[in-house]
N, C-alpha and C positions, 0 to 999 in steps of 0.2 A: 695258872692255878684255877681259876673258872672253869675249864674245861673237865679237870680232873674231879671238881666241887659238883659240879652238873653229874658226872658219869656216876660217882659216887652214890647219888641224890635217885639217879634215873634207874639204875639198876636191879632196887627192891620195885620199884613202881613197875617195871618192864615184867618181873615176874610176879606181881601180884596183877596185874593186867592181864598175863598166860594163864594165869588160875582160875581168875572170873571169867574169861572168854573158855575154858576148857567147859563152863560148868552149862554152857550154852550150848553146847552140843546134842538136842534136843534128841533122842532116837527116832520122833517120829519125826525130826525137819529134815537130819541126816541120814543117810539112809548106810550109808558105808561112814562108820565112823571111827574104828580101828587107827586108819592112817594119819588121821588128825591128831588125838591123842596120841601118839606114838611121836609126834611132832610138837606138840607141846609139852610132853613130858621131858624131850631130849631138851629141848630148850631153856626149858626151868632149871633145868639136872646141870647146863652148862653155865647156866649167867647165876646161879645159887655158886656153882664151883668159884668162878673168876670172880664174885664180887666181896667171897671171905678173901683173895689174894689180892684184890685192890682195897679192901679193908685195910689188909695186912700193912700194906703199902701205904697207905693214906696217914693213919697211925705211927709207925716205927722211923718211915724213911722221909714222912712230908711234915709228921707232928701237927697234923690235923685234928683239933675236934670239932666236927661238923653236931651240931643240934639244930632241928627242927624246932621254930617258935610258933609258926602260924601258916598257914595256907598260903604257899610258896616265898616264905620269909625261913632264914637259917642263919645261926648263928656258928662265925666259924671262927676259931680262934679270938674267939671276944668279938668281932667285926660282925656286920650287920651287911645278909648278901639277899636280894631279892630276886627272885626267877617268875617273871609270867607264868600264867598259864599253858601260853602256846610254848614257850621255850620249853618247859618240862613236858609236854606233849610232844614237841617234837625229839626231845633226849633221847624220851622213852622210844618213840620208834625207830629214830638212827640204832639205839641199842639190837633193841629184837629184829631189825634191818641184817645188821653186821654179823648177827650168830645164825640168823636164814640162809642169808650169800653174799655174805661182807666177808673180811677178813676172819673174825671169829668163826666165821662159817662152821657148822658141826656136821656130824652125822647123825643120821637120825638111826633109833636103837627100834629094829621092829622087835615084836612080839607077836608070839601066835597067838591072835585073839578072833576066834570065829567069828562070820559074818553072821549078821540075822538069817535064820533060815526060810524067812520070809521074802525076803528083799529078792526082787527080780530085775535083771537091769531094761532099761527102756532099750526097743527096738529100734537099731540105728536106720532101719528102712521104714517106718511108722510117718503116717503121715503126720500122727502127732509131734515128730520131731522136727516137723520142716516149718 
């Protein structure tokens, strides 16, 4: 039941974590950044889908009600469940781990989104690249 308590717990964290890191995508740090977005969007789009269905499931088939008390303390069915810090850090990455190229593994949904017309790529002969 932990395990299922964690996944539950880790899953909004995993996509609010792809939200704040999408919004890092600086145009002038990234130069190509199309593909990134495109990959964080598939992301969010797939652990948003599976986590209303393990909702679903937590709820109907396990009669869970998980609350939030305080900064990694949850109250689950009356019961008092603590999670570190690093254990919910690490949740969260096994989660967005497994829908990159774990089992959930997705696909990623491109989109034509033009590149800057500015953006030049670096020359693979440049001395600057050696």
């Amino acid at each position: 039941m932990n395990d299922l308590v964690l996944k539950y717990i880790c899953m909004p964290l995993a996509i609010n974590t792809l939200k704040h890191n999408e919004k890092l995508y600086n145009h002038d740090k990234f130069k190509i950044v199309p593909p990134y977005l495109d990959l964080h969007e598939s992301l969010i789009n797939a652990i948003e889908k599976d986590f209303y269905e393990l909702k679903r499931e937590v709820v109907q088939d396990h009669h869970l009600n998980i609350r939030k008390q305080s900064a990694g303390k949850y109250l689950v069915n009356g019961k008092n469940m603590e999670f570190t810090s690093e254990e919910l850090r690490e949740g969260t990455k096994k989660v967005i781990q497994s829908y990159m190229y774990g089992e959930n593994m997705i696909e990623i949904e491109h989109k034509d989104i033009p590149l800057d017309t500015n953006y030049i790529p670096p020359d693979v002969d440049s001395e600057d690249n050696i």
